[in-house]
TIVO-829737 format. One record per atom (N, C-alpha, C): x, y, z; residue in one letter; chain; residue number from 0; atom name. Coordinates in Angstrom, 2 decimals, always signed. Layout:
BEGIN
> east  north  up  voba  lumti  gufi  gukol
> X  Y  Z  A  A  NUM  CA
...
***
This chain:
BEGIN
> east  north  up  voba  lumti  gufi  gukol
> +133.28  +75.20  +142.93  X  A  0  N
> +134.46  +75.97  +142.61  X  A  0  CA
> +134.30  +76.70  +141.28  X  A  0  C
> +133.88  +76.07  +140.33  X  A  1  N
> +133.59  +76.86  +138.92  X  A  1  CA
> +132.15  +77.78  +138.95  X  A  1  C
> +131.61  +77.61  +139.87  X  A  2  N
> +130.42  +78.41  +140.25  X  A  2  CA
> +131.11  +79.57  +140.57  X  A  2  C
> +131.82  +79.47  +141.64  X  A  3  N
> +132.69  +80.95  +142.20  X  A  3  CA
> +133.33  +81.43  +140.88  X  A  3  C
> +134.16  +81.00  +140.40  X  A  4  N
> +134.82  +81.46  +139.69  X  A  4  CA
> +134.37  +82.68  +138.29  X  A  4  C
> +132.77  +81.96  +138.17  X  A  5  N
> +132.39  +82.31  +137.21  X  A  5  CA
> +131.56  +84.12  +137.73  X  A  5  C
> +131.26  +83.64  +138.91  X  A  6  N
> +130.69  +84.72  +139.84  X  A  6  CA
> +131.64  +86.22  +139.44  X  A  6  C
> +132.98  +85.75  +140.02  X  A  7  N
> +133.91  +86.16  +140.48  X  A  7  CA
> +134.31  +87.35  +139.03  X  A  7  C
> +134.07  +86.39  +137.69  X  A  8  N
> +134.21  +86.94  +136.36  X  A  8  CA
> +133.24  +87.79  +136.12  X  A  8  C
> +132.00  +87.30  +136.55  X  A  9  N
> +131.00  +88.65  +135.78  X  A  9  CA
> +130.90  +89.69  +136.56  X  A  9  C
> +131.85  +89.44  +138.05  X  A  10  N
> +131.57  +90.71  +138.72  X  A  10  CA
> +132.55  +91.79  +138.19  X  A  10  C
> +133.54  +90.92  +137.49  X  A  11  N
> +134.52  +92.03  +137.31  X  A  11  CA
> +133.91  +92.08  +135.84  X  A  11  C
> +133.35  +92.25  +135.02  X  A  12  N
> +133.04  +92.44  +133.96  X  A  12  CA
> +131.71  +93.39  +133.98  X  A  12  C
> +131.20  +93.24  +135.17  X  A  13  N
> +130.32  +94.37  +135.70  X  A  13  CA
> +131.06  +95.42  +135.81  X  A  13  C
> +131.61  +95.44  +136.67  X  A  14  N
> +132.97  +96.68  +137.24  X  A  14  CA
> +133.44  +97.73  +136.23  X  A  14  C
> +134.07  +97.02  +135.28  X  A  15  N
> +135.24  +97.25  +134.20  X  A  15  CA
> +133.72  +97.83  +133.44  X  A  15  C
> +132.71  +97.62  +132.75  X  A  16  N
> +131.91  +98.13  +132.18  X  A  16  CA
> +131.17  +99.31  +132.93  X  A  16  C
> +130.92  +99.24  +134.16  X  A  17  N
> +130.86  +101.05  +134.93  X  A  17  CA
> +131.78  +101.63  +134.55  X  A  17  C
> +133.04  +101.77  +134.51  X  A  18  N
> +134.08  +102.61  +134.29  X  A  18  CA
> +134.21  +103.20  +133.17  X  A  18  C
> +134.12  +102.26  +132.56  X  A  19  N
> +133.81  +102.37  +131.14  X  A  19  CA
> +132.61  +103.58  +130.65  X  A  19  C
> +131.61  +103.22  +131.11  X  A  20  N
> +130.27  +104.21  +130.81  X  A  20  CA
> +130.90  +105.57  +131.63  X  A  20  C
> +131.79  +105.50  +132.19  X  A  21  N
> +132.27  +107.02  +132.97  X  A  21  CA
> +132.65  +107.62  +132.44  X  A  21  C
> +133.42  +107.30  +131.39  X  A  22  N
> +134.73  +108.08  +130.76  X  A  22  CA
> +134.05  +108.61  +129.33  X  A  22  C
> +132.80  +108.49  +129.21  X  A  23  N
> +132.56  +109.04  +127.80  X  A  23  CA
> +132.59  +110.60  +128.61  X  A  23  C
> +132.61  +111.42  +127.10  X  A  24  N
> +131.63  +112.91  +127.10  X  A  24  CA
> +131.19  +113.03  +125.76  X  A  24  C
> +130.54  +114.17  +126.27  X  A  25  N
> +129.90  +114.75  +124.58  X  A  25  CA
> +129.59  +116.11  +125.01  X  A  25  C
> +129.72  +116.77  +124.36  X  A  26  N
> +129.23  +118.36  +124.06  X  A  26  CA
> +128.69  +118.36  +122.58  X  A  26  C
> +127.76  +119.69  +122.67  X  A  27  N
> +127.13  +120.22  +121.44  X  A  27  CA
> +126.43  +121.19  +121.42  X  A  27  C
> +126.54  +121.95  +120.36  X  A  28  N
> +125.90  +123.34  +120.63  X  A  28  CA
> +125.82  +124.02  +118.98  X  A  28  C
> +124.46  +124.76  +119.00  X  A  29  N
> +123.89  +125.46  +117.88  X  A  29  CA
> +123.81  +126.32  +117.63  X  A  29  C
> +123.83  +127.31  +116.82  X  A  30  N
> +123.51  +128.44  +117.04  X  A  30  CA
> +122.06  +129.02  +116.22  X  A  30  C
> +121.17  +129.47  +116.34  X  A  31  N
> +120.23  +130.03  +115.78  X  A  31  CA
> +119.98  +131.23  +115.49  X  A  31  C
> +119.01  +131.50  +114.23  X  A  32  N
> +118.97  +133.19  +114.16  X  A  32  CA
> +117.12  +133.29  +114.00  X  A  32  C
> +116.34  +134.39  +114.06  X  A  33  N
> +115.42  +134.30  +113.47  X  A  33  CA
> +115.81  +135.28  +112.59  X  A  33  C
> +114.93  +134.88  +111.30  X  A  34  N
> +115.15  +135.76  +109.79  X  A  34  CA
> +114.88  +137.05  +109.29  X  A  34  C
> +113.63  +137.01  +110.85  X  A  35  N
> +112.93  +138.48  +110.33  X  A  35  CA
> +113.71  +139.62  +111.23  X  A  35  C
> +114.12  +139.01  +112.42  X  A  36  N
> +114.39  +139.99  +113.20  X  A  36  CA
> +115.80  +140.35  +113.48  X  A  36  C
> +116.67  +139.11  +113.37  X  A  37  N
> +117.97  +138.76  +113.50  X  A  37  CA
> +117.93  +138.66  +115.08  X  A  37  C
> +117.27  +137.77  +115.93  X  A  38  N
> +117.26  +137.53  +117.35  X  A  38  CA
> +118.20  +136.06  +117.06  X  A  38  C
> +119.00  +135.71  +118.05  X  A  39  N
> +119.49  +134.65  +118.17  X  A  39  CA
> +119.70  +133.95  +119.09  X  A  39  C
> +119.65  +132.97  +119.54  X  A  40  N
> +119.68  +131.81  +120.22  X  A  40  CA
> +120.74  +130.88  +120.26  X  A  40  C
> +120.92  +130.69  +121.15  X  A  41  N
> +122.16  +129.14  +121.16  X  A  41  CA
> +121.71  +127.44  +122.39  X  A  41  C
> +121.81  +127.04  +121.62  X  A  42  N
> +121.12  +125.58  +122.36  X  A  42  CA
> +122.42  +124.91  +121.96  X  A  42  C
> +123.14  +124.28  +123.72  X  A  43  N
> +123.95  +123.85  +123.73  X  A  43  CA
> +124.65  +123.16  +125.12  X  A  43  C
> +124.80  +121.80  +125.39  X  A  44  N
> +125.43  +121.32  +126.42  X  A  44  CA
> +126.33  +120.26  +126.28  X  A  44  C
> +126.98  +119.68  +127.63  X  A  45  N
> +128.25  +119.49  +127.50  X  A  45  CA
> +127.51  +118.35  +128.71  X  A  45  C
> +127.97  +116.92  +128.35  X  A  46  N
> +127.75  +116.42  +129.62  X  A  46  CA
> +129.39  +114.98  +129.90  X  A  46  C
> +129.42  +114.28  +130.71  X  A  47  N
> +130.49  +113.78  +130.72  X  A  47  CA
> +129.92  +111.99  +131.69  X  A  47  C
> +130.50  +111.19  +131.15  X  A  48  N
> +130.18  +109.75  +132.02  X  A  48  CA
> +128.38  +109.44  +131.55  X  A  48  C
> +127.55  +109.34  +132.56  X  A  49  N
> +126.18  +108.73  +132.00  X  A  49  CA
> +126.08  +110.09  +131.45  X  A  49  C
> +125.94  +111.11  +132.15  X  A  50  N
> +125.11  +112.25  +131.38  X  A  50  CA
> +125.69  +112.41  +130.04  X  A  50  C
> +126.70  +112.20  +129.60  X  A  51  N
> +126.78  +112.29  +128.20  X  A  51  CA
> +125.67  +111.78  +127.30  X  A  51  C
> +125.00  +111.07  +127.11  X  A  52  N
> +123.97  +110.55  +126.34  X  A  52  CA
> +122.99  +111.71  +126.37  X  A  52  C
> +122.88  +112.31  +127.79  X  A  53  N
> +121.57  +113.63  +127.62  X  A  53  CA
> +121.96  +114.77  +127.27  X  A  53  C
> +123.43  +114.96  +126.74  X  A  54  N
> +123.17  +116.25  +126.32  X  A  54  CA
> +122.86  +116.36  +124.71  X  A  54  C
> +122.90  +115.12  +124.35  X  A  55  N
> +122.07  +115.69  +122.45  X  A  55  CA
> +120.98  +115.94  +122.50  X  A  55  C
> +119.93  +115.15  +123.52  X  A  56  N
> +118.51  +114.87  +123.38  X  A  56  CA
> +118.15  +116.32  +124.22  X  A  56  C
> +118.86  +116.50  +125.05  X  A  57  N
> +118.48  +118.29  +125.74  X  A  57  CA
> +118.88  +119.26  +124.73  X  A  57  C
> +120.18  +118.92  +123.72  X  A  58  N
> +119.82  +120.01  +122.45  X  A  58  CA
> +118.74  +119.84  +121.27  X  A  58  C
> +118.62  +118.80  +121.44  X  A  59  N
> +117.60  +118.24  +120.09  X  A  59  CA
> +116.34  +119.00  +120.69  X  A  59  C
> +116.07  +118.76  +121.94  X  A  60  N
> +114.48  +119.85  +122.60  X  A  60  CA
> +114.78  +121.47  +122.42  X  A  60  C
> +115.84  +121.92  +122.42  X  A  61  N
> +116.17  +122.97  +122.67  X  A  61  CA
> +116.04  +123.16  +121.11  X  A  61  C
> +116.73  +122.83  +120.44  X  A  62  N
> +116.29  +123.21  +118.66  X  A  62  CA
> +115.11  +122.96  +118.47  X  A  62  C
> +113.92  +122.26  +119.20  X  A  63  N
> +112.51  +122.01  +118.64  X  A  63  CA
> +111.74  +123.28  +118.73  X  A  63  C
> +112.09  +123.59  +119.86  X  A  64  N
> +111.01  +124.57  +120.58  X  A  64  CA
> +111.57  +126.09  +119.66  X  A  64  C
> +112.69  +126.24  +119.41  X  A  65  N
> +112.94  +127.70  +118.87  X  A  65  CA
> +112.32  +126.94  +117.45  X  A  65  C
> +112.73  +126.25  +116.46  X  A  66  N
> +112.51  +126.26  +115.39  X  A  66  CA
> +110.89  +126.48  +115.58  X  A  66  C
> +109.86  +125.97  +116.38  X  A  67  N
> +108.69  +126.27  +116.18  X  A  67  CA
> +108.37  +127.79  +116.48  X  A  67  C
> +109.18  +128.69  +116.95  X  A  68  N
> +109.20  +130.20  +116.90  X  A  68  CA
> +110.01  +130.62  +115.84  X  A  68  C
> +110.14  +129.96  +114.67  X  A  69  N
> +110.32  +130.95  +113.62  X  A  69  CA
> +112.33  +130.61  +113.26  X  A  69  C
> +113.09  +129.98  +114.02  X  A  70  N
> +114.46  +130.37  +114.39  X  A  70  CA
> +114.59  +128.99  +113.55  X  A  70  C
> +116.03  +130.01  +112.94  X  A  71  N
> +116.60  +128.87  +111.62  X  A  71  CA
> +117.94  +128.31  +112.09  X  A  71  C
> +118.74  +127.46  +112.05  X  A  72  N
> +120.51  +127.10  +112.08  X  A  72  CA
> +121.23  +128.41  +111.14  X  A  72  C
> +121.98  +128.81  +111.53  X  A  73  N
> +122.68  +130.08  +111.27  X  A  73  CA
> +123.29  +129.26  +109.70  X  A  73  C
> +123.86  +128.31  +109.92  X  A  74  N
> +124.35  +127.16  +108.75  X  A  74  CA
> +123.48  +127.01  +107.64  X  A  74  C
> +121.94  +126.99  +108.02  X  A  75  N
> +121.17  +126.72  +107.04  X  A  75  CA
> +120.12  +128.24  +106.41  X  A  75  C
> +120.50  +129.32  +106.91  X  A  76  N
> +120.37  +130.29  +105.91  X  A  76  CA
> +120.39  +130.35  +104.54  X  A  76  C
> +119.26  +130.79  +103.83  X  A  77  N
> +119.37  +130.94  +102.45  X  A  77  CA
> +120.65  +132.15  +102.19  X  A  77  C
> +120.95  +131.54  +101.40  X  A  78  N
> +121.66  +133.22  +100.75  X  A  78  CA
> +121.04  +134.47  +100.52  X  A  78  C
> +119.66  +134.63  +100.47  X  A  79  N
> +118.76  +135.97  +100.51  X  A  79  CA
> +118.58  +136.43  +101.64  X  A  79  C
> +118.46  +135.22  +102.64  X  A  80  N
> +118.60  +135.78  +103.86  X  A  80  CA
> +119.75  +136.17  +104.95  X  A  80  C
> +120.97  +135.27  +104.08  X  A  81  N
> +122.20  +136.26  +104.90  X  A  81  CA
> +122.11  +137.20  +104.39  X  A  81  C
> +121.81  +137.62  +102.74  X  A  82  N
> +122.70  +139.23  +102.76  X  A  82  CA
> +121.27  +139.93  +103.60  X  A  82  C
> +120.06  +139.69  +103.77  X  A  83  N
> +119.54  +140.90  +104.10  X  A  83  CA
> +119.61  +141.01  +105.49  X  A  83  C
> +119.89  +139.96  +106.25  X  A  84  N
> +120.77  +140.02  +107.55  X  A  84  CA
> +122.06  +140.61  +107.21  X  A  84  C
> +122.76  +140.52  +106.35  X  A  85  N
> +124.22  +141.30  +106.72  X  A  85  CA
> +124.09  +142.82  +106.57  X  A  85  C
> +123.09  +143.17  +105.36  X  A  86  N
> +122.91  +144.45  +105.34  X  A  86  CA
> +122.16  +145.27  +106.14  X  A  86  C
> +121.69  +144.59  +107.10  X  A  87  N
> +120.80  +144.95  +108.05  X  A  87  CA
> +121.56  +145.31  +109.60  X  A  87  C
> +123.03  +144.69  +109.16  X  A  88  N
> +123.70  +144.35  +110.36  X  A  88  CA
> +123.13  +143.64  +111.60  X  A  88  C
> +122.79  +142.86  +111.20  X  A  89  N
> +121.88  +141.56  +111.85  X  A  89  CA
> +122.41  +140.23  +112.24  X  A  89  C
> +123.43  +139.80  +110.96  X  A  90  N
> +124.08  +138.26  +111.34  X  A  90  CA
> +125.30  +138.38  +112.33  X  A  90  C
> +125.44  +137.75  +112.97  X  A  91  N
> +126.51  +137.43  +114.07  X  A  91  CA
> +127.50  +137.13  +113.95  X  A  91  C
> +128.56  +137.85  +114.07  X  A  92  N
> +130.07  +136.91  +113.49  X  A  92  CA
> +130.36  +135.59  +113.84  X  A  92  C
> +130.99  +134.94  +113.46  X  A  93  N
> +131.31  +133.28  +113.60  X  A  93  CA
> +132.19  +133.53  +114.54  X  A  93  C
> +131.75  +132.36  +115.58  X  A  94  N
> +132.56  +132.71  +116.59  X  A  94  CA
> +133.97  +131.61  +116.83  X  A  94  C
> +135.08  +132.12  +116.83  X  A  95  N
> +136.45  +130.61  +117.06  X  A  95  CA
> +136.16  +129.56  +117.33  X  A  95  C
> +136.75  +128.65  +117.32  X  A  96  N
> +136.67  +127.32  +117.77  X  A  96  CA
> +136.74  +126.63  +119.29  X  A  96  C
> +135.89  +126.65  +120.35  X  A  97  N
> +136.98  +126.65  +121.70  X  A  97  CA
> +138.11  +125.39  +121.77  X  A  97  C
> +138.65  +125.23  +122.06  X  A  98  N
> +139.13  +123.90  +122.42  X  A  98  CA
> +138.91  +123.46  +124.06  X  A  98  C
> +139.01  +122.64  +124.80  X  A  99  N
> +139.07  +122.21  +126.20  X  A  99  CA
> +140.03  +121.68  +126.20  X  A  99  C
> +140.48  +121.73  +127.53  X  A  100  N
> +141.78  +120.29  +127.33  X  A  100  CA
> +141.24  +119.20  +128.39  X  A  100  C
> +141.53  +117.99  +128.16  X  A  101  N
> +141.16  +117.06  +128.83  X  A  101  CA
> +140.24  +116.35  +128.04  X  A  101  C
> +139.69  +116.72  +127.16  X  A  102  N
> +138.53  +115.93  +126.52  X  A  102  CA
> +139.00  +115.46  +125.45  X  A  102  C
***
């Protein structure tokens, strides 16, 4: 009887912990520029339940591969290199905030 019972507990403690791993999300997203040219890039996803965990590590690849072509975080611009991007009309306006609803 305490055999069942105990069964009976970790199944629901199995259960209740799937559900659980469902309800996460995560989004994230970057924006990039290169310095010389003002080309830009955006590396960015949105995942929800398990896939939430893969969308940092699919942006984290996605920032590897441009930064090894030259491409900086728009955030981490020197100041020499925004103005000669701004005077160049090169930098990108900042774009709003989105919101979602539900998340």
């Amino acid at each position: 009887m305490v055999n069942h019972v105990y069964i009976r507990c970790q199944n629901l403690l199995v259960f209740l912990l799937c559900i659980l791993s469902l309800q996460g999300c995560a989004s994230r997203s970057a924006m990039l520029i290169h310095p010389q040219n003002g080309s830009t890039a955006r590396c960015g996803a949105a995942g929800a339940g398990i896939m939430a965990g893969g969308a940092g590590s699919f942006v984290e690849e996605c920032l590897k591969k441009y930064e090894s072509q030259g491409y900086i975080s728009v955030q981490e611009l020197t100041p020499e290199q925004r103005a000669d991007l701004e005077r160049r009309g090169l930098l990108p306006k900042p774009e709003p905030p989105t919101f979602r609803m539900g998340y």
